[in-house]
N, C-alpha and C positions, 0 to 999 in steps of 0.2 A: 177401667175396663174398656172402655169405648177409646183410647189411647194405643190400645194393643188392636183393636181392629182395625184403623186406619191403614197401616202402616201393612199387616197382613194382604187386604183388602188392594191396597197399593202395588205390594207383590205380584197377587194373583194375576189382576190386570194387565202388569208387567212381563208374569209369563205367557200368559195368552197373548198378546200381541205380538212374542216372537214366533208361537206356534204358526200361528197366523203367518206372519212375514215369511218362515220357511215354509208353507204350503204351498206359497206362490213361485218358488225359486223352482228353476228349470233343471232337470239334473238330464244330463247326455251322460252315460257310459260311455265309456274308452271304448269299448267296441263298436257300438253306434258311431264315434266318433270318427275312427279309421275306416269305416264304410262309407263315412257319407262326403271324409277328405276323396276317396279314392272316386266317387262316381264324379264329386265337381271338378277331379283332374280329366275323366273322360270328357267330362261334358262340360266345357268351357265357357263362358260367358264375355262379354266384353264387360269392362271397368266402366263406370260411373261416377261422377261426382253426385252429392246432394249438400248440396248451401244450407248450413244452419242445421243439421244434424251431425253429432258427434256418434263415434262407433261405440257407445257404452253398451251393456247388458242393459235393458230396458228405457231405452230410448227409441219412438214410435219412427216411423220414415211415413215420408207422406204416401197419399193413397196415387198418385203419379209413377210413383215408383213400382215396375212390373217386378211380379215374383215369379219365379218357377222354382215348379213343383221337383222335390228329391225322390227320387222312385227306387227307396230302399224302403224293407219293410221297417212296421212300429216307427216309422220317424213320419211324423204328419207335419212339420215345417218347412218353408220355402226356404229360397237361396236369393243371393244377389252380390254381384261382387260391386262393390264401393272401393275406390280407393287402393285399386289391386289387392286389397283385404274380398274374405267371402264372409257374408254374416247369413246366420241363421234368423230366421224371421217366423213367429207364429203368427199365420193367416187371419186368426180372429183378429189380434187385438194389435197386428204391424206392428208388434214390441221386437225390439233385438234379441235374444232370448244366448247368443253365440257367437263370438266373432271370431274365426278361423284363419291362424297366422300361413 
């Protein structure tokens, strides 16, 4: 008996850590999305490099690094073009959350 709950037990575990893993995943709708391409083409930025940070989804940029603010509504994440790329940035925690070709 105690053979059949391991192995369950192991499951369960298993799915709650993907529940987990996707609560923290950033979701942008396509509409958010063409709204917030369209305000960082009005409102342009200069390009940046930063050393030692890659452009992935959840990769932090240092606190050196200025954000500005996107002033579309329901979208509470900063901007910053790196590398003629624009990436979306959440203010709390300076993770990548977007990288906009």
């Amino acid at each position: 008996m105690k053979i059949h709950l391991v192995p369950a037990a192991a499951g369960l575990a298993l799915l709650a850590g993907v529940g987990v893993a996707t609560a923290d995943q950033v979701i942008i709708t396509p509409e958010q999305q063409t709204v917030v391409r369209e305000y960082v083409q009005r409102h342009p930025l200069a390009s940046i490099s930063i050393l030692g940070v890659e452009l992935n989804v959840g990769s932090t940029v240092p606190d050196t690094v200025e954000l500005h603010p996107i002033e579309v509504p329901d979208v509470e994440y900063r901007y910053v073009v790196v590398d003629d790329r624009t990436v979306l940035i959440d203010p709390g925690t300076r993770r990548i959350v977007q990288v906009i070709d």
